[in-house]
C-alpha positions as CSV (number, residue, x, y, z in Angstrom):
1,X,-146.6,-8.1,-121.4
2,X,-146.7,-6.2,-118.2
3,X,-143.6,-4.4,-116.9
4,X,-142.9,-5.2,-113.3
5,X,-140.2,-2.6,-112.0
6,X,-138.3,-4.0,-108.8
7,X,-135.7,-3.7,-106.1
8,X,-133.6,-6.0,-108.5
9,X,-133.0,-3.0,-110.7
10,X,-130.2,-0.9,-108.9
11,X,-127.8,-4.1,-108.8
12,X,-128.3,-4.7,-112.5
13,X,-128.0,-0.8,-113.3
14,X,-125.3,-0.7,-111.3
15,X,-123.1,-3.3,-112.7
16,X,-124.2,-2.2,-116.8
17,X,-123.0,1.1,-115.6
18,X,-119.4,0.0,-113.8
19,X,-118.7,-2.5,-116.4
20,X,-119.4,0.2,-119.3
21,X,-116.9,2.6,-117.4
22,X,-113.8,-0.6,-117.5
23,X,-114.9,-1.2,-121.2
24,X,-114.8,2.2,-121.8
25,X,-111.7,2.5,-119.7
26,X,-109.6,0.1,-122.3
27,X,-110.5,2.0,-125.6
28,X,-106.7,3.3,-125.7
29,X,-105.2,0.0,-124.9
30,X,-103.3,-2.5,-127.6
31,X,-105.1,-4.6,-129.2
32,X,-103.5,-8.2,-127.5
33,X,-104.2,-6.3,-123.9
34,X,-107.8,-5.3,-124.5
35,X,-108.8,-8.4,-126.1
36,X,-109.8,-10.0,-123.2
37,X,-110.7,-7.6,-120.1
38,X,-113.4,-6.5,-123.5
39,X,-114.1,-9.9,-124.6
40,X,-115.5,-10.2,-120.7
41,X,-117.0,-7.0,-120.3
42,X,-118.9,-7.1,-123.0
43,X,-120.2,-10.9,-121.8
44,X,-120.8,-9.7,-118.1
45,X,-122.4,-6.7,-119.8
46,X,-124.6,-9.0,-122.3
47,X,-126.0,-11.2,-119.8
48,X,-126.5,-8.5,-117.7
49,X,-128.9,-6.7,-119.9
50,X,-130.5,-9.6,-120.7
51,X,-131.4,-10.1,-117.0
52,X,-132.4,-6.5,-116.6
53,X,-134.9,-7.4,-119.4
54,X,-136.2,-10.6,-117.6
55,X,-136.6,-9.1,-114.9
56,X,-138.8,-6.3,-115.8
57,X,-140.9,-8.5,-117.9
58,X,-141.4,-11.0,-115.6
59,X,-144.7,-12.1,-114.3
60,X,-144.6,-12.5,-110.6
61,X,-146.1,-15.1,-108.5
62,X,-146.4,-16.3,-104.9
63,X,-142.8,-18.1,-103.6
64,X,-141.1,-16.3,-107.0
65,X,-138.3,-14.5,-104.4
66,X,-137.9,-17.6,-102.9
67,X,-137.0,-19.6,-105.9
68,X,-135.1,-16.8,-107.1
69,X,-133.0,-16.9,-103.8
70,X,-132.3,-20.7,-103.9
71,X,-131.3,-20.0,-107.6
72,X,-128.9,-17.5,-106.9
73,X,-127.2,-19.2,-104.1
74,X,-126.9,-22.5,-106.2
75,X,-125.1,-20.5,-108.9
76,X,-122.8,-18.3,-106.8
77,X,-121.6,-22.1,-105.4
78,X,-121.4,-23.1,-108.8
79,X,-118.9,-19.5,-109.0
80,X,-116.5,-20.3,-105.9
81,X,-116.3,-24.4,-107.2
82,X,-115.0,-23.0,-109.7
83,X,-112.8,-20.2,-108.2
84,X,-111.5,-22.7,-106.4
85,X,-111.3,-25.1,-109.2
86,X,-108.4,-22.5,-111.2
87,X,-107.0,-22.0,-108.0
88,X,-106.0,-26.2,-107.4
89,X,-105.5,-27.3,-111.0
90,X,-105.1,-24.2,-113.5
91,X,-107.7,-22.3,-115.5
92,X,-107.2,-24.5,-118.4
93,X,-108.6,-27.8,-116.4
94,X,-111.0,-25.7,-113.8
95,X,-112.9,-24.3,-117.0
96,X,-113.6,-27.5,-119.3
97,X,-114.1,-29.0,-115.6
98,X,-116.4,-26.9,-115.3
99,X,-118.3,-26.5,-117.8
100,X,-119.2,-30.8,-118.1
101,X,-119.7,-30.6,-114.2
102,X,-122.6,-27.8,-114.3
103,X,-124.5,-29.2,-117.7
104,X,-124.1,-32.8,-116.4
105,X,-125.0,-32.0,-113.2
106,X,-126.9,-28.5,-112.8
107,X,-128.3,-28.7,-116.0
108,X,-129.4,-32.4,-116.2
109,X,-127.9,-33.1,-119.7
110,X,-127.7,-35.7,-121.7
111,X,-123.5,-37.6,-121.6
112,X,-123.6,-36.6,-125.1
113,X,-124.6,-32.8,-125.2
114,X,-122.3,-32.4,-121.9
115,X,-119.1,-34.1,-123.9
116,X,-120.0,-32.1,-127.1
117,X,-120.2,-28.8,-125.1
118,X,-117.1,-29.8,-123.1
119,X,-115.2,-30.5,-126.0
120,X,-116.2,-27.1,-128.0
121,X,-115.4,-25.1,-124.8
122,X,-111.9,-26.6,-124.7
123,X,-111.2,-25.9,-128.8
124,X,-112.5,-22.5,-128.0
125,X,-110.0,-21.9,-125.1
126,X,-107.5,-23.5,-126.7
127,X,-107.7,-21.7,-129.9
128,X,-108.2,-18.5,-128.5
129,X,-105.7,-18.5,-125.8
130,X,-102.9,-21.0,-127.3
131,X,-102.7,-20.2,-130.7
132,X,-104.3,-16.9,-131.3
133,X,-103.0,-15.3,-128.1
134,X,-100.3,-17.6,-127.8
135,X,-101.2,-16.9,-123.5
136,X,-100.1,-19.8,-121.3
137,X,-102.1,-20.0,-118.2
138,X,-100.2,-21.0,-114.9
139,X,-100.7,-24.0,-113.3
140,X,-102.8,-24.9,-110.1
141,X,-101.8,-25.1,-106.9
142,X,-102.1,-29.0,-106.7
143,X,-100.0,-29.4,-109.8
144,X,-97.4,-27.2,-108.3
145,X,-97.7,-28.9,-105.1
146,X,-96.7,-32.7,-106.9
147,X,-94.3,-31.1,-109.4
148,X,-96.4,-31.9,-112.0
C-alpha cells in the first residue's frame, strides 16, 4: 500500500476540521436540539474520513482525475435533485424518493434491494422523526401549491 498525498487533501481537511468545530459547537445544547445537527455532523464527518483515507491510499492511474470529475458531478446532480426534491414535495417524500431513485437508477439495483432499502429508509425516518422526535416536516411547495 503506497500512500499517494494530493491536492484533494485541503478540501477534505478542511471540512473534518469545520464540521468538528459545529459538532463541537452543540456540546451545551439539549439533548432534542443536538440530536440532529450531531447525528449529521458526525455522518458528514464519517464519510469524510473515510474519503480522506481513500484517497491517500489510492493507486493512481492514467484518466483517474477524469473519472473522478464525472463522478463528482454525477453526485452533486444527484444533491440538487434532491434539494430540489424537499423543496416541491417535503423532506419526508424527497428522501424515500430519493433514496429508490439513486439505487435503482445510479446504482443499478435489483427492484428488490431498491424496495427493501426504500422501505428501511422510510421506518428509519419515520421512527426517528415521528415518534421518537415527534418532528413534523413541512410540506413542499407543490403540495402547498394544490392544497394538498
Amino acid at each position: 500500500m503506497k500512500l499517494n498525498p494530493s491536492k484533494k487533501l485541503l478540501p477534505h481537511v478542511t471540512i473534518i476540521v469545520v464540521v468538528s468545530i459545529g459538532l463541537f459547537a452543540t456540546r451545551d445544547w439539549p439533548y432534542e436540539t443536538a440530536l440532529f445537527p450531531r447525528f449529521g455532523c458526525i455522518a458528514v464527518l464519517s464519510v469524510t474520513m473515510l474519503s480522506l483515507i481513500s484517497e491517500l491510499v489510492r493507486v493512481r492511474g492514467h484518466g483517474g482525475e477524469q473519472k473522478d470529475l464525472r463522478m463528482t458531478a454525477i453526485v452533486f446532480g444527484w444533491l440538487v435533485l434532491f434539494v430540489v426534491g424537499v423543496w416541491a414535495f417535503g423532506y419526508e417524500f424527497a428522501a424515500v424518493a430519493f433514496v429508490f431513485f439513486f439505487m435503482k437508477i445510479h446504482g443499478k439495483q435489483s427492484w428488490k434491494i431498491s424496495i427493501a432499502f426504500t422501505g428501511f429508509s422510510f421506518l428509519f425516518l419515520f421512527s426517528v422523526f415521528r415518534l421518537l422526535l415527534d418532528m413534523i416536516w413541512p410540506h413542499g411547495a407543490l403540495w402547498e401549491m394544490f392544497g394538498l
